[in-house]
N, CA and C of each residue as an Amber inpcrd file, in Angstrom:
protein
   612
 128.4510000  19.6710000 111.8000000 126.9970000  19.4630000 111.8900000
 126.4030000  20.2400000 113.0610000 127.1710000  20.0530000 114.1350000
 126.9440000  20.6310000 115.5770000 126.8460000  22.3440000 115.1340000
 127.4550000  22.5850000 114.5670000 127.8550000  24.3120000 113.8670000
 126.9080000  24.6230000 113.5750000 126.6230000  23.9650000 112.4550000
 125.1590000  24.3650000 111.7300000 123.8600000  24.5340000 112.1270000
 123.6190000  22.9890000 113.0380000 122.1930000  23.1810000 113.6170000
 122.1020000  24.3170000 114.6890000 122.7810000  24.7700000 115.6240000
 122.5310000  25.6470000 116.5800000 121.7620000  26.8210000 115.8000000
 122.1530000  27.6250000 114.9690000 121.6970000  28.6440000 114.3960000
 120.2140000  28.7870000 113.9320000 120.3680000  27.3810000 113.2920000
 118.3520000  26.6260000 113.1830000 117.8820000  26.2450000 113.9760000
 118.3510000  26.1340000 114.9920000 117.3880000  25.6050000 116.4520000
 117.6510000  27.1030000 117.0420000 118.3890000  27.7730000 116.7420000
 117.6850000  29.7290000 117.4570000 116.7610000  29.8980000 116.6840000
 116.2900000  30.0860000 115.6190000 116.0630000  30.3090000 114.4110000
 114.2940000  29.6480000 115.2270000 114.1640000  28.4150000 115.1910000
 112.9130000  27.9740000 115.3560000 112.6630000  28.3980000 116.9090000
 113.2110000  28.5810000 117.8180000 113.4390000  28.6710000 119.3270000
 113.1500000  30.1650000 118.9950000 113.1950000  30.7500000 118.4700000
 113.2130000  32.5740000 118.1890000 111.2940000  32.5600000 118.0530000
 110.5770000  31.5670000 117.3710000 109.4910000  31.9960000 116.7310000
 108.4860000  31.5790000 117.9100000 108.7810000  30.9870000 119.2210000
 108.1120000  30.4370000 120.1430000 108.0280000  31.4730000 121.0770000
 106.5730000  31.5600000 122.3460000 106.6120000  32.7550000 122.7220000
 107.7240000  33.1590000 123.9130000 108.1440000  31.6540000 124.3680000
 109.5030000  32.2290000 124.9890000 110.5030000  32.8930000 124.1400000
 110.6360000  32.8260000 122.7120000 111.6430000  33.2940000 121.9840000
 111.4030000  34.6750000 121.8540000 110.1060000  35.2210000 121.2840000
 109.3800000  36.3620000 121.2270000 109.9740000  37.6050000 122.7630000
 109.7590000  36.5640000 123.6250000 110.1030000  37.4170000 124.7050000
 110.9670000  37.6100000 125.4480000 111.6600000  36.6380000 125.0870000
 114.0810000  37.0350000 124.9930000 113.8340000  37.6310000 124.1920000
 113.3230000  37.9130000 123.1710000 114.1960000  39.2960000 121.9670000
 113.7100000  40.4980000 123.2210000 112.0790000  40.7000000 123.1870000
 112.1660000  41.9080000 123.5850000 112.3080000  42.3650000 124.6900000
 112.3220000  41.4680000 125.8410000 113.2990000  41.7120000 126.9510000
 115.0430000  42.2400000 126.8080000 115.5970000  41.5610000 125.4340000
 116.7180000  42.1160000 125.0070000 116.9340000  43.1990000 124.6990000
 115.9370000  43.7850000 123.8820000 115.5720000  45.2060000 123.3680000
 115.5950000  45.7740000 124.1650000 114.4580000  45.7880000 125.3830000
 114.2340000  46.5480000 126.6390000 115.7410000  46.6580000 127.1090000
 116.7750000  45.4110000 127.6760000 118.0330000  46.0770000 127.9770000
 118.7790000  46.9770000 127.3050000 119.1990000  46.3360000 126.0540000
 120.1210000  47.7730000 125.1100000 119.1130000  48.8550000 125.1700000
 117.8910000  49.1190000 125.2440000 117.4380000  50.4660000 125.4620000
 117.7750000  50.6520000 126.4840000 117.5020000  50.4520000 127.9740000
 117.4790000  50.6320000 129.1510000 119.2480000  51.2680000 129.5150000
 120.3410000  50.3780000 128.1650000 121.4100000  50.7860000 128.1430000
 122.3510000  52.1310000 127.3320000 120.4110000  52.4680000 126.7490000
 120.9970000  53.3710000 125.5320000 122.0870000  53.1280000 124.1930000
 121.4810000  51.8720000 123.9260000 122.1350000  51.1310000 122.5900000
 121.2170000  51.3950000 121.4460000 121.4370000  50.9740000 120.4910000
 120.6830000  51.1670000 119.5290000 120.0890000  49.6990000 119.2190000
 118.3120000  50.0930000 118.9830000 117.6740000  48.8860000 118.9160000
 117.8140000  47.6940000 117.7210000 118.3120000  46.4480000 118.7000000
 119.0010000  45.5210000 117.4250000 117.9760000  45.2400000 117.0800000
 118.0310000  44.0410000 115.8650000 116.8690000  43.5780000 115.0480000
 117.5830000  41.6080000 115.4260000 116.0080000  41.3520000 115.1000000
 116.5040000  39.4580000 115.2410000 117.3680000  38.8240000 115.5010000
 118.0790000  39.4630000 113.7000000 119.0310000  38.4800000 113.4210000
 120.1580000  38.7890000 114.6220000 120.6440000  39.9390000 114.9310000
 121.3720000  40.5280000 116.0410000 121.0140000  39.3410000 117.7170000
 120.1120000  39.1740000 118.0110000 119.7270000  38.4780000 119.0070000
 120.6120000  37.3450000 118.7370000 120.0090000  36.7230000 117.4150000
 120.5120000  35.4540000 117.4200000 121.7440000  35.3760000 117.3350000
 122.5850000  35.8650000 117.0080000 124.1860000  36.1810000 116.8980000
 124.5050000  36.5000000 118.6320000 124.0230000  37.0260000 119.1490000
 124.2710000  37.5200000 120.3110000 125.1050000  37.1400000 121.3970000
 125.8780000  37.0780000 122.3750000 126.6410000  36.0130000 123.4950000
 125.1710000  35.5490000 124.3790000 124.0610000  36.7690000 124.3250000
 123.9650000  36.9340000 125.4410000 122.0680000  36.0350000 124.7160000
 121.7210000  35.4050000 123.8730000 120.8440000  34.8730000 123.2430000
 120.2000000  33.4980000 125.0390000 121.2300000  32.9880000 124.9930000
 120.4720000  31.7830000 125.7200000 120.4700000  32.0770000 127.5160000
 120.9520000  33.6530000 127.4860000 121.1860000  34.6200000 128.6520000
 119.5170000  34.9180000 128.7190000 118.8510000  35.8730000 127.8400000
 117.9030000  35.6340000 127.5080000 116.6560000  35.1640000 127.6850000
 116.8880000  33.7970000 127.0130000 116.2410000  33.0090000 126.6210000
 115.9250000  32.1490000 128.3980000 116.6020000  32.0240000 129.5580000
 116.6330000  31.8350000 130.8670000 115.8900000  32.9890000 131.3430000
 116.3360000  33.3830000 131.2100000 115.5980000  34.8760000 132.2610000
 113.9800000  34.9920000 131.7470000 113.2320000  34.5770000 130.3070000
 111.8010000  34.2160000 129.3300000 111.4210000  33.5310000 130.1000000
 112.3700000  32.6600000 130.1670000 111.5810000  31.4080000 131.2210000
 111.3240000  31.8410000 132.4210000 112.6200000  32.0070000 133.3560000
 112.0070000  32.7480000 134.8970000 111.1930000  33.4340000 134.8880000
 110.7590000  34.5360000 133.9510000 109.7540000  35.7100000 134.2790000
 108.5350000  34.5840000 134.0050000 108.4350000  33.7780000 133.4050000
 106.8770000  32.7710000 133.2470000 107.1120000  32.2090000 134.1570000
 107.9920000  31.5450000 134.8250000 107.7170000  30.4620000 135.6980000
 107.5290000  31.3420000 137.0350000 108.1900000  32.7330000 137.5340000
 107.5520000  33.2350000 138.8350000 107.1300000  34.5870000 138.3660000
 106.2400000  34.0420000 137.1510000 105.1560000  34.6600000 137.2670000
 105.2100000  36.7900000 137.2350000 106.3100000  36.7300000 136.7020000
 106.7610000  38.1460000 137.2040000 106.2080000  39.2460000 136.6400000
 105.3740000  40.1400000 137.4220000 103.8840000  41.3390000 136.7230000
 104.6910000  42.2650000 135.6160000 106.4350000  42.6620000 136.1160000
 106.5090000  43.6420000 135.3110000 108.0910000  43.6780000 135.0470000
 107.9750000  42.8190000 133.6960000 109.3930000  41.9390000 133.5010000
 110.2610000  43.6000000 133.0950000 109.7590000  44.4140000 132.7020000
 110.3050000  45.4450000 132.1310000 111.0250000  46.1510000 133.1050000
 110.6400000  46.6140000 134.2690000 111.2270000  47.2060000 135.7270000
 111.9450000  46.4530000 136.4660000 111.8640000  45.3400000 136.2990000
 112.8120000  44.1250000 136.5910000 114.2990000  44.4530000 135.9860000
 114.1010000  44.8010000 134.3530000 115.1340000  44.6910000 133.8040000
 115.9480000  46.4040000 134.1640000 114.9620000  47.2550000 134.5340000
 115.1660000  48.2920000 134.9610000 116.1330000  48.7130000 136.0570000
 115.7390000  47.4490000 137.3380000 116.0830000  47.6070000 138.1020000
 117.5860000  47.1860000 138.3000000 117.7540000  45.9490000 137.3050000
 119.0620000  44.9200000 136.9850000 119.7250000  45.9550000 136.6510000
 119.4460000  46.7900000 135.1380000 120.6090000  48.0870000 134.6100000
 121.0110000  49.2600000 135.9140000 120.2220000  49.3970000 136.4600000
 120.7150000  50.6200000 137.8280000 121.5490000  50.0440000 138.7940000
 121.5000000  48.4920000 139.1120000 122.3430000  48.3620000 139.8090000
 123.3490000  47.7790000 139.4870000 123.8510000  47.6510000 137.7190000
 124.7340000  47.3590000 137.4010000 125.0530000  45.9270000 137.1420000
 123.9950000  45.0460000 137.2090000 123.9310000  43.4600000 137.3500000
 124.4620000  43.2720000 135.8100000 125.0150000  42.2240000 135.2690000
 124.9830000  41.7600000 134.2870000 123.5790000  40.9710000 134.1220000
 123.3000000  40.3800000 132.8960000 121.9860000  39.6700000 132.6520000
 122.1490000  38.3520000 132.6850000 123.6090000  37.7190000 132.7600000
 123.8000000  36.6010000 133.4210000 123.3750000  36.4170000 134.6450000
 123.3720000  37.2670000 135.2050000 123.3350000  37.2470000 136.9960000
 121.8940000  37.1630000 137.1560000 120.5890000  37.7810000 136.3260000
 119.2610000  38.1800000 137.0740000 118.5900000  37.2610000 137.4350000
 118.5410000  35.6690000 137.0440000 117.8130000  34.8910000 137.1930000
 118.3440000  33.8330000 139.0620000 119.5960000  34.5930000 139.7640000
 119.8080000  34.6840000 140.9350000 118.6630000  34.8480000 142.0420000
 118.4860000  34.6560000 142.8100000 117.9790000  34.8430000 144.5690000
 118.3530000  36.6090000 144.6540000 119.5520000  36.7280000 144.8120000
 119.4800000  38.1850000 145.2390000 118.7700000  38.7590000 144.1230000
 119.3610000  38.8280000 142.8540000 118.5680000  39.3270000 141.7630000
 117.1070000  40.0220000 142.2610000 116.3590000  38.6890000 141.9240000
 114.9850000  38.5530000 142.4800000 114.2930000  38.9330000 143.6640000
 115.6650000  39.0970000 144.7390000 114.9050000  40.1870000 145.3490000
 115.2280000  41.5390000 145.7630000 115.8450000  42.3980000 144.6790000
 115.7190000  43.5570000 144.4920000 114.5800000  43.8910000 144.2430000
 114.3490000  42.7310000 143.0000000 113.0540000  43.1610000 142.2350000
 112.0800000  43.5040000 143.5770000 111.7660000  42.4030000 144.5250000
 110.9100000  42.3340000 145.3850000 110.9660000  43.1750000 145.9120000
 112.0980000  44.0730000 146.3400000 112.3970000  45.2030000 147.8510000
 111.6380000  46.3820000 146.6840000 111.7490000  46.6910000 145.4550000
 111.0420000  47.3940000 145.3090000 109.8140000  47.5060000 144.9020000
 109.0930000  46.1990000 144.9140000 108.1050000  46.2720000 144.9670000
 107.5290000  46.7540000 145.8810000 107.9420000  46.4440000 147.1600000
 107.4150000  46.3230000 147.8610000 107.7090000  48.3560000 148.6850000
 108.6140000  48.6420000 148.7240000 109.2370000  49.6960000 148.9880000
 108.8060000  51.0580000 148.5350000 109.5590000  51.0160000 147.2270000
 109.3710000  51.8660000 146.0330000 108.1380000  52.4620000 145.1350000
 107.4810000  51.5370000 145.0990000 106.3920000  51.4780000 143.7750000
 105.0400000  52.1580000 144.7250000 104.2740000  52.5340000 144.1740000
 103.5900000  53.3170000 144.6080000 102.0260000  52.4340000 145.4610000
 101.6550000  52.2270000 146.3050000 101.0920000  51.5820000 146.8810000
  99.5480000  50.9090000 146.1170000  99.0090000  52.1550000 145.9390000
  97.7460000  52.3080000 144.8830000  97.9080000  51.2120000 143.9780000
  99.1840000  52.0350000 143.1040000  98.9640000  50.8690000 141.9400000
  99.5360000  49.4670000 142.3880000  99.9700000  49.3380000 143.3840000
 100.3660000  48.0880000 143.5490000  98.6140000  47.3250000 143.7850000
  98.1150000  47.8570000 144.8870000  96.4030000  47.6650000 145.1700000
  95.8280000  46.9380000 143.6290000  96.1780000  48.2260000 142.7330000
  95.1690000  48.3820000 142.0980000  95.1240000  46.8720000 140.6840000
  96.7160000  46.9120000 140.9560000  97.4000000  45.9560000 140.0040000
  96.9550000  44.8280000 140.6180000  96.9110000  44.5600000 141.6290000
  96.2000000  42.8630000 142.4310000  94.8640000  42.5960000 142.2390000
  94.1500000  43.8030000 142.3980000  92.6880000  43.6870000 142.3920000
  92.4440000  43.3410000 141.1690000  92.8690000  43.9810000 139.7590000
  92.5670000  43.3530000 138.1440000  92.9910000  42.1540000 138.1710000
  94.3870000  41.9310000 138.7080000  94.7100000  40.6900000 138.7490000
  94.0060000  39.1440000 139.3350000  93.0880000  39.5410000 140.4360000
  92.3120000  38.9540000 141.2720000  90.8780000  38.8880000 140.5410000
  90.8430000  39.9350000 139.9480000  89.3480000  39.6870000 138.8140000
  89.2610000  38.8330000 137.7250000  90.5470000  39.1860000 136.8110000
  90.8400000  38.2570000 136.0220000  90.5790000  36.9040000 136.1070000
  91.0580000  36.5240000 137.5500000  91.3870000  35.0700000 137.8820000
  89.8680000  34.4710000 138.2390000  89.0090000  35.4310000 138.8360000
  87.7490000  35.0890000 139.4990000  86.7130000  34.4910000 138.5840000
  87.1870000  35.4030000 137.5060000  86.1500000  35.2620000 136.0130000
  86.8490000  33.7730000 135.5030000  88.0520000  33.8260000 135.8190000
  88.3530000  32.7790000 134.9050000  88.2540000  31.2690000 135.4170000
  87.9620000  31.4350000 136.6770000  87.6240000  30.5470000 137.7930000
  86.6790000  29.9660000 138.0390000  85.6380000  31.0260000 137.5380000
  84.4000000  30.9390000 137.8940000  83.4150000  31.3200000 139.1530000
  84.1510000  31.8450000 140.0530000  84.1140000  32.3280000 141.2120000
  83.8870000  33.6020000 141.5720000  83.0140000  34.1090000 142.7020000
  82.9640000  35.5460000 143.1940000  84.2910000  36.3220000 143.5660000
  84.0770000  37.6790000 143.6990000  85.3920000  37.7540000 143.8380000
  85.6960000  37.8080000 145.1770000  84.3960000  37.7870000 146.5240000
  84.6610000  38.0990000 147.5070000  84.9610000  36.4160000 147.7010000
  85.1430000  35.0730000 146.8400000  85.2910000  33.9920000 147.3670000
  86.7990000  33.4730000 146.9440000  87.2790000  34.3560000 146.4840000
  88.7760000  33.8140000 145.5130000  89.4430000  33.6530000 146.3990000
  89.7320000  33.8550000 147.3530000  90.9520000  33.4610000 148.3930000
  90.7040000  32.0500000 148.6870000  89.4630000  31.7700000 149.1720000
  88.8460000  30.6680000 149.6500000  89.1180000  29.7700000 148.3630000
  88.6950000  29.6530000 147.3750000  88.7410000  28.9870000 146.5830000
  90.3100000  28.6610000 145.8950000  90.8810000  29.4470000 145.9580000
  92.6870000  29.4630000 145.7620000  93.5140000  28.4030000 146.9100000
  92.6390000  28.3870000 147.9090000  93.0330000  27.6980000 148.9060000
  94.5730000  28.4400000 149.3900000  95.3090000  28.2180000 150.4780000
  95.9220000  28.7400000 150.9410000  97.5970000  28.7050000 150.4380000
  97.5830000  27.3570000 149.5440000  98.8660000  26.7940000 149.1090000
  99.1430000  28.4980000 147.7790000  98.0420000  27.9590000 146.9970000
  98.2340000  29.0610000 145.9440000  98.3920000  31.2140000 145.8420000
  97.7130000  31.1630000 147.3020000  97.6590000  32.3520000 147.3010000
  99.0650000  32.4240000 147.8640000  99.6260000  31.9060000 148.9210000
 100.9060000  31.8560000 149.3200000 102.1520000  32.1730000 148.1970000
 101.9570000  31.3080000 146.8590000 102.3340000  30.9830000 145.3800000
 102.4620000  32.5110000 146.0150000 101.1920000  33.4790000 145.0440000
 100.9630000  34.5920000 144.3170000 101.3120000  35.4840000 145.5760000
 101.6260000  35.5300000 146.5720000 102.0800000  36.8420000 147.3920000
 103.5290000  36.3140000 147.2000000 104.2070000  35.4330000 147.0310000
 105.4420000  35.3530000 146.5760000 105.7900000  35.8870000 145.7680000
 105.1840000  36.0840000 144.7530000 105.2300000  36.4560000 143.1530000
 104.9960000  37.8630000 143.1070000 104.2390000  38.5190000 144.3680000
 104.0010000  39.5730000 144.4220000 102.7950000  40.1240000 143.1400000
 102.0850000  38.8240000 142.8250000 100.6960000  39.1390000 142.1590000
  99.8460000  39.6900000 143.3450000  99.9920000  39.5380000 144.1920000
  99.2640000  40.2780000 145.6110000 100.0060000  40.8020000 146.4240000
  99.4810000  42.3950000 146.7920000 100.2790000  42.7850000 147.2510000
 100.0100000  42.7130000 149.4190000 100.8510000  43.3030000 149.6590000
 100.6470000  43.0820000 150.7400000  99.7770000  44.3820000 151.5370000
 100.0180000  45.6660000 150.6090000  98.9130000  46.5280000 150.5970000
  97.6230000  46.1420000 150.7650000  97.1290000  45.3870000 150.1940000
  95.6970000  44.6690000 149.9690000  95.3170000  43.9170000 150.3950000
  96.8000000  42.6830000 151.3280000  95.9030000  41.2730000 151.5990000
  95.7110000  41.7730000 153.4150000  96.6080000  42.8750000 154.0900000
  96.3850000  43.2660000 155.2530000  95.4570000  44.0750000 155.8380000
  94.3640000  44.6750000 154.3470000  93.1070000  45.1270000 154.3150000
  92.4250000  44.2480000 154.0670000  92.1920000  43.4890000 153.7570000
  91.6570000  42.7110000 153.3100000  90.7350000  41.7610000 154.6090000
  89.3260000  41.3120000 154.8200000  88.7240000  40.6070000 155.5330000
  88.5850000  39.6270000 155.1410000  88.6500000  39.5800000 154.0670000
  88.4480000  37.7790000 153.0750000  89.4640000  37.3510000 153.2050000
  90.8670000  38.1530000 153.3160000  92.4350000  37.4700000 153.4250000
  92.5710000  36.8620000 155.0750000  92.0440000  37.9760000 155.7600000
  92.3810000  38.2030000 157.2840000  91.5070000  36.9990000 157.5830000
  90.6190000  36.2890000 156.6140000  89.6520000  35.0360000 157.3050000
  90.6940000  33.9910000 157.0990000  91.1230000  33.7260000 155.7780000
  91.9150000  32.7450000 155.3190000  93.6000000  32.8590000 156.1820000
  94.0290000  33.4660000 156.5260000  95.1790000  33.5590000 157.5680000
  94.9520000  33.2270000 158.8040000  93.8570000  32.6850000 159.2190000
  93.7440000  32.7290000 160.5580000  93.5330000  30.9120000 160.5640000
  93.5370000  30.5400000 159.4310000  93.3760000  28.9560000 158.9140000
  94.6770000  28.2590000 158.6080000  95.8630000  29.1370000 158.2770000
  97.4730000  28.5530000 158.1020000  97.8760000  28.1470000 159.0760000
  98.1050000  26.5740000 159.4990000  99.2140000  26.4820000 159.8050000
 100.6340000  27.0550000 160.1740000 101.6650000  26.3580000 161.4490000
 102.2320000  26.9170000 161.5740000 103.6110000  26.5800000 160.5650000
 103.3070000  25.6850000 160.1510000 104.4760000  25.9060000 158.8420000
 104.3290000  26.5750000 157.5290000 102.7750000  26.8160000 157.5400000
 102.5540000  27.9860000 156.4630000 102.5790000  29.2680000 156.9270000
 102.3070000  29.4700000 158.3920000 102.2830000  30.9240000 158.5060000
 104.4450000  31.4110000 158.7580000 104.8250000  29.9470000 159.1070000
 106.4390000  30.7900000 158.6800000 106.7070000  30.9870000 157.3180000
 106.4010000  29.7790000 156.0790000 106.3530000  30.6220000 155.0470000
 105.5150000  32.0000000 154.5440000 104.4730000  32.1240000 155.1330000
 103.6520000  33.8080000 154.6120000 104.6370000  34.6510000 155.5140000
 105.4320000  34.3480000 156.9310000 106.8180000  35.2450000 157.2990000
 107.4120000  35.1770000 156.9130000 108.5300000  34.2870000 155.4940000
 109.6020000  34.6010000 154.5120000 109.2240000  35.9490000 153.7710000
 108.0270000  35.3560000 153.2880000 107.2710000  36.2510000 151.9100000
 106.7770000  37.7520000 152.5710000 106.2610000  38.0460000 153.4970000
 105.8400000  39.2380000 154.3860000 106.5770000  39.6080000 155.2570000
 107.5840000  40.3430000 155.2030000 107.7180000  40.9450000 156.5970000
 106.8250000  42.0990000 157.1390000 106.2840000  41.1920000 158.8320000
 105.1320000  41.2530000 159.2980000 105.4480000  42.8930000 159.7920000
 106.9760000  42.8850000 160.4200000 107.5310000  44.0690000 160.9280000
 107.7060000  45.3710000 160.3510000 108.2980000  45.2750000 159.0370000
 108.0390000  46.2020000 157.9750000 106.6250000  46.8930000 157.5790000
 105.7890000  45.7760000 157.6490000 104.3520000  46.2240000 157.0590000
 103.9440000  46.7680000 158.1910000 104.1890000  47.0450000 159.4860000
 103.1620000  46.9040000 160.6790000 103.8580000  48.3670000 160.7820000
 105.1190000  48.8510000 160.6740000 105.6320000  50.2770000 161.0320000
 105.2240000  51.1560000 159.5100000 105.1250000  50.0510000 158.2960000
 104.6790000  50.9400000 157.5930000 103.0120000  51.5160000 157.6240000
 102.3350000  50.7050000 158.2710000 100.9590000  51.2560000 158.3650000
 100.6880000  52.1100000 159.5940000 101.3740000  52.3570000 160.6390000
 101.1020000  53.2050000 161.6560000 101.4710000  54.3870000 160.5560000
 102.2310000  54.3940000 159.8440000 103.0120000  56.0850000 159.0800000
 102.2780000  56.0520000 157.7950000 101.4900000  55.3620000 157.1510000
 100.4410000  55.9040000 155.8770000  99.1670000  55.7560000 156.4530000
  98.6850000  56.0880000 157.1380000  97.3030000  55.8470000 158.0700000
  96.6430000  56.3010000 156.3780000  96.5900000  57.7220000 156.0500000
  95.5200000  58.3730000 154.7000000  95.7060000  57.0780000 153.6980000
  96.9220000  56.1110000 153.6210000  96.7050000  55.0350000 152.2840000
  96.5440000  54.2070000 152.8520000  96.4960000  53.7160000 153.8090000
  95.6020000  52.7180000 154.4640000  94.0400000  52.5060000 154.2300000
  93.6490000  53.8000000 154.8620000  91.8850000  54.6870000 154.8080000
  91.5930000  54.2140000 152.9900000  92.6560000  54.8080000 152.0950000
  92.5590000  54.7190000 150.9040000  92.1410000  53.3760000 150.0120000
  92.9440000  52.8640000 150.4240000  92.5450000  50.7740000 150.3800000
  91.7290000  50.2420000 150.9840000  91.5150000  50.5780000 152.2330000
  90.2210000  49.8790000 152.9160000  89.1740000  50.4080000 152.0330000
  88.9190000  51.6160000 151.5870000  87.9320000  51.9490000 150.2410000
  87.4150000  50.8970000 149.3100000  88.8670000  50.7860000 148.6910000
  89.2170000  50.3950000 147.5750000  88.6630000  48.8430000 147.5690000
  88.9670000  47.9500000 148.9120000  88.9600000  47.0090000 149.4800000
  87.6930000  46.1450000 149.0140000  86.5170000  47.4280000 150.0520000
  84.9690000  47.3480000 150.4810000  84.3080000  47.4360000 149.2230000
  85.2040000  48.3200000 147.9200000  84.2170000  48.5590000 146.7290000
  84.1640000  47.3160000 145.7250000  84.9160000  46.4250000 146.2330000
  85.2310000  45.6140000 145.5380000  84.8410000  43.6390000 146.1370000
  84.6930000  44.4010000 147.2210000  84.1950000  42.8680000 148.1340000
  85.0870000  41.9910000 148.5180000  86.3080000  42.6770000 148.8000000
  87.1280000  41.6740000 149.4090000  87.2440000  41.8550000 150.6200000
């Protein structure tokens, strides 16, 4: 009995949007591995199905902007896909966010992201920090929905940081290193100039 139902509980577990997005997170790996792209039924047969089906969930639950480079990053360094839903895992992902990826679009990716939320909020956008209150934005620079490009330009951020606590401002020091960011902005002064632009056109 036990035999049987598993296959119908993938089967219905497949048509849900966590299921939707273990397949094609799966896809994305055998491509990323240069396999040939399976189909469904292949998933569901798979070892690696409820491998998957964990990692659907982590990318919803922290929220993760770009599950695809994630999985990118897992194949280059050789991780199995058992392993990604790990601490270290997760923060590869982060070192290159933060590192690697190109600053702009990191900017540029927070600011839609920050609009989105404003509209959906109901809120200005020069008031969203304020209104996020400090617990949540903390959330989203974890998550790296904000980058740190943006919230250290930022005057609407730089108001709301000066309001944390000192047990919140050691957590915004897990999530930020203050040291990293501070040697990286003496050495991009022109993308600095570039964001403070970007910043002012936008009212944050």
């Amino acid at each position: 009995m036990k035999h049987h139902c598993e296959p119908r509980r993938r089967q219905q577990e497949l048509k849900s949007p966590i299921g939707q997005a273990a397949l094609s997170y799966y896809r994305a790996w055998m491509h990323c591995k240069r396999f040939s792209q399976p189909g469904a039924e292949a998933f569901l047969e798979s070892k690696f199905y409820r491998t998957f089906i964990k990692f659907a969930e982590m990318v919803q639950a922290a929220n993760i902007a770009k599950p695809e480079k994630y999985i990118e990053i897992m194949v280059e360094n050789d991780l199995n896909p058992t392993l990604w839903c790990r601490d270290s895992a997760y923060a590869w992902y982060l070192d290159w966010s933060d590192k690697l990826s190109d600053p702009l679009d990191q900017v540029q990716a927070s600011v839609e992201y920050l609009m989105d939320l404003s509209e959906k909020e109901g809120v200005k956008l020069s008031d969203i920090f304020n209104h996020l209150g400090s617990q949540q934005v903390l959330s989203l620079i974890r998550q790296r929905r904000l980058s740190p490009w943006l919230l250290f330009c930022s005057p609407t951020f730089g108001a709301l940081l000066k309001t944390l606590d000192q047990s919140q401002l050691q957590v915004f020091n897990q999530v930020v290193n203050a040291g990293y960011w501070g040697e990286r902005f003496k050495t991009e002064k022109a993308t600095i100039e570039n964001v403070k632009q970007i910043v002012k056109a936008v009212g944050l």
